[in-house]
C-alpha positions in Angstrom: 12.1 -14.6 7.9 13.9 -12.0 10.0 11.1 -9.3 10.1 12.3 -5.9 11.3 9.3 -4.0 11.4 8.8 -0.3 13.4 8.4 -1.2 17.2 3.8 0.2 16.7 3.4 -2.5 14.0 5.5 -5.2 15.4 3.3 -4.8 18.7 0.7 -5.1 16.8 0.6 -7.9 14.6 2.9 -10.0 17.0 0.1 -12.6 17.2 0.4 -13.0 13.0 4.2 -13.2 13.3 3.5 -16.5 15.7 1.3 -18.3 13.5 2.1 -21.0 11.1 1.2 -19.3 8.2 3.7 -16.8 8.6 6.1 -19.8 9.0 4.5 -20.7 5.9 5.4 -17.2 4.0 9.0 -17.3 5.1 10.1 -21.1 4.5 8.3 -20.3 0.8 10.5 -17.1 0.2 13.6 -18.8 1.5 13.3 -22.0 -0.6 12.6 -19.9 -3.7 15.5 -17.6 -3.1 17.7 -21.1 -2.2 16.4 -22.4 -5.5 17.5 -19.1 -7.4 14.7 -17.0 -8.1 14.9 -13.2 -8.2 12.1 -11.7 -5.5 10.9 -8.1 -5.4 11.0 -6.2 -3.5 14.9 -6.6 -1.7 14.2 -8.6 1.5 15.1 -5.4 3.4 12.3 -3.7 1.6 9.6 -6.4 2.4 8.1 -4.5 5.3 9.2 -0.9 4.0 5.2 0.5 4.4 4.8 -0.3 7.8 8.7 1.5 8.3 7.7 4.4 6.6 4.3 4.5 8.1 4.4 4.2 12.0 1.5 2.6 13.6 1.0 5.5 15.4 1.2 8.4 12.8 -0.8 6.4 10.7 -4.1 8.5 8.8 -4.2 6.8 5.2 -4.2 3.6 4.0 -3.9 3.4 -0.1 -4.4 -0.3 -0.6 -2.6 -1.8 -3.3 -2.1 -5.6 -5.0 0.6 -7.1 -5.3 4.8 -5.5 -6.0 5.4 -4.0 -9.7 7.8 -7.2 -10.8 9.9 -5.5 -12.9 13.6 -4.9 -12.0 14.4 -1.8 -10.1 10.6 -1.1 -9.2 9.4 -2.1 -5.9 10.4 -1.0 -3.0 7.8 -2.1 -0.9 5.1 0.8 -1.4 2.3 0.4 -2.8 1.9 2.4 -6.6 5.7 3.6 -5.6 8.9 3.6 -7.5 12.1 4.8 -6.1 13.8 7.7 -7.7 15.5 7.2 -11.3 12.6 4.6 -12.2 10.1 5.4 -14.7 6.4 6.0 -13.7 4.6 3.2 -14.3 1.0 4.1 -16.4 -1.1 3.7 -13.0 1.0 6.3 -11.5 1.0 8.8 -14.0 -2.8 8.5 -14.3 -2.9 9.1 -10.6 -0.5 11.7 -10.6 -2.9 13.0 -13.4 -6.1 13.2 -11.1 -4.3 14.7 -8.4 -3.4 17.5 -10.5 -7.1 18.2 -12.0 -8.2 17.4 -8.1 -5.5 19.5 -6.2 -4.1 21.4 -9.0 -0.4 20.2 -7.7 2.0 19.6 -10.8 2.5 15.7 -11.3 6.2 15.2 -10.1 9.4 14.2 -12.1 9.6 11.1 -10.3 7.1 8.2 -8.8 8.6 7.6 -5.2 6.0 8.2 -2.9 8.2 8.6 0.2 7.0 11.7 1.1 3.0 10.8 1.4 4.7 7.8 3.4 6.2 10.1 6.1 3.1 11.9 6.8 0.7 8.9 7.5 -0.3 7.5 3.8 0.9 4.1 4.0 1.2 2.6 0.9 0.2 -1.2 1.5 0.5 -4.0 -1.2 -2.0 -6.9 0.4 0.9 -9.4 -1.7 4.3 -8.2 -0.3 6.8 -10.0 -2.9 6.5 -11.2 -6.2 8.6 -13.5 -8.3 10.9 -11.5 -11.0 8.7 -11.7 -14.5 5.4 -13.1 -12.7 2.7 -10.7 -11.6 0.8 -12.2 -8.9 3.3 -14.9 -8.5 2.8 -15.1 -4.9 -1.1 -14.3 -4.5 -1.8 -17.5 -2.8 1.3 -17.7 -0.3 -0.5 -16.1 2.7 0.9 -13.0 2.4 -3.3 -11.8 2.1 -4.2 -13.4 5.4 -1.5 -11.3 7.2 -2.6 -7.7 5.0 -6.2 -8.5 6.2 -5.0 -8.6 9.3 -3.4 -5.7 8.9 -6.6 -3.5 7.6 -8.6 -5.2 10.4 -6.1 -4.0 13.1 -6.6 -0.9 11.6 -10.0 -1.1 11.5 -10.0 -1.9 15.4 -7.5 0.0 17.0 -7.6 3.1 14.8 -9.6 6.0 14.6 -10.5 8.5 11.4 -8.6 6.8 9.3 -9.0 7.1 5.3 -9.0 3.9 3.4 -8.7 4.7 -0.2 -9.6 1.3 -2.3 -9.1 1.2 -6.1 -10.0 -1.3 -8.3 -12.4 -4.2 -7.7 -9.4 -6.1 -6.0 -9.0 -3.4 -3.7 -12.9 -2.7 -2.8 -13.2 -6.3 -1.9 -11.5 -5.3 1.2 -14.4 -3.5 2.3 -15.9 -5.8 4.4 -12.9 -5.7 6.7 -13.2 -2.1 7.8 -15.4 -0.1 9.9 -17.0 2.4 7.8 -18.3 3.6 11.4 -15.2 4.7 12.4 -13.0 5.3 9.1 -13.7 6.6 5.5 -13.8 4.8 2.8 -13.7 6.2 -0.8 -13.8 3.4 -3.4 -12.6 4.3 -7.4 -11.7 2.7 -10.4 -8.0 1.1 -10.4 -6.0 3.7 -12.2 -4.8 1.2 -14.4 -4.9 1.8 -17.8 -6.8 -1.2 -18.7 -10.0 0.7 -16.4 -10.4 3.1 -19.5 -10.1 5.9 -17.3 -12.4 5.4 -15.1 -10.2 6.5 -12.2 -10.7 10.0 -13.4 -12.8 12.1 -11.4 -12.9 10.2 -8.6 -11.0 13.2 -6.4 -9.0 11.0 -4.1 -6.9 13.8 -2.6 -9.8 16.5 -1.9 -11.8 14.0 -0.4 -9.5 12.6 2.0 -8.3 16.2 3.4 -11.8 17.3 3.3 -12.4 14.2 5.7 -9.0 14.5 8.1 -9.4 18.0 8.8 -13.1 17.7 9.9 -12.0 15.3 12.5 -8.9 17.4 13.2 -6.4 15.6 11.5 -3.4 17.6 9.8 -4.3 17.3 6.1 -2.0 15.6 3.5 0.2 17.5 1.6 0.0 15.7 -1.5 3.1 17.6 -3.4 6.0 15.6 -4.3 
C-alpha cells in the first residue's frame, strides 16, 4: 500500500508502517481489489483523517467504527459524508444534539470537513470496508494500527478530547490517559440506541474542557 499520510503522522506511526501486519492490511486490500471487489473509501481517501487532521493541530479525536459501505459515502471520516450525499440517521441525530447543546442549526449537508480542519479528527478504528458488507474488514488489522493510533495520542499528546460513542467506541478506553486527556463517553447516535445519545452535550463539554486548558474552542458550525 502506498500510504501518503501528512509528514506529523507518518513520523509518528513509522514503526506500524514497518510491521508485518501492515503488510498484512495492504496484500489483503490489493488481492481483493485484483479479485474485483468495490472498497470504500477510494484508496486515495484511506488516510483522509490523519490528512485533514495534522498531528500537530490535533485537539479532538471522535472515534468511529468502521466506513459507511454504501456507494458515494465514505470518504475516510469518521460519521462524514461528502457534499451531495444524504445524512446518514447517526448524523442527523448528532447534528440534532448539537443544536439543543449549542443551539447551531443542523447543516444542509453531512461533510464534516470543517471540524476536520480545526483539530477534530474524525477516525474510523476499521479504515475500508467491502462494498455491501458492514464490518467486512473488522478482523484485517486495520484495529491494531487505530489502537496505535489513540495510544500515540495518548502518549505524545496533551489536552486532548476523546469523545467515544457507543459501547464499540468506549471499549477504547483503556488505551488513553484519562490523566492527561478527556474523555466523554455517550450512547452511539445510532438509531438502534433509542436515543440514548440525546443529552449527552458532546459539543459544550469538549469547549468547556479546551478552553480551560487554553485551547481555541471548536467552532462546531457547518
Amino acid at each position: 500500500m502506498d500510504v501518503r499520510i501528512e509528514p506529523g503522522w507518518k513520523e509518528v506511526l513509522k514503526p506500524e508502517f514497518e510491521k508485518a501486519y501492515f503488510a498484512g492490511i495492504s496484500s489483503f486490500l490489493h488481492e481483493e481489489l485484483n479479485r474485483g471487489k468495490v472498497i470504500y473509501p477510494p484508496a486515495k481517501l484511506i488516510f483522509n483523517a490523519f490528512e485533514q487532521t495534522p498531528f500537530d493541530r490535533l485537539k479532538v479525536l471522535l472515534l468511529g467504527q468502521d466506513p459507511y459501505h454504501q456507494p458515494g459515502q465514505a470518504h475516510g471520516l469518521s460519521f462524514s459524508v461528502p457534499y451531495g450525499v444524504t445524512q446518514p440517521p447517526s448524523l442527523r441525530t448528532v447534528f440534532s444534539e448539537m443544536q439543543d447543546d449549542t443551539g447551531i442549526m443542523p447543516p444542509a449537508h453531512g461533510c464534516l470537513e470543517k471540524w476536520a480542519g480545526q483539530g477534530v479528527m474524525l477516525l474510523n478504528a476499521v479504515l475500508t470496508v467491502e462494498a455491501g458488507k458492514p464490518a467486512s474488514h473488522g478482523n484485517i488489522g486495520w484495529m491494531q494500527f487505530t489502537d496505535a493510533v489513540i495510544s500515540a495520542v495518548s502518549a505524545r499528546k496533551e489536552h486532548v478530547v476523546f469523545l467515544l460513542w457507543g459501547n464499540f467506541a468506549r471499549s477504547k478506553r483503556a488505551l488513553i490517559d484519562s490523566s492527561r486527556h478527556c474523555i466523554l463517553e455517550a450512547a452511539h447516535p445510532s438509531p438502534l440506541a433509542r436515543g440514548a445519545f440525546y443529552g449527552s452535550k458532546p459539543f459544550s463539554q469538549t469547549n468547556r474542557y479546551l478552553h480551560a486548558n487554553g485551547i481555541p474552542p471548536v467552532d462546531w458550525s457547518l
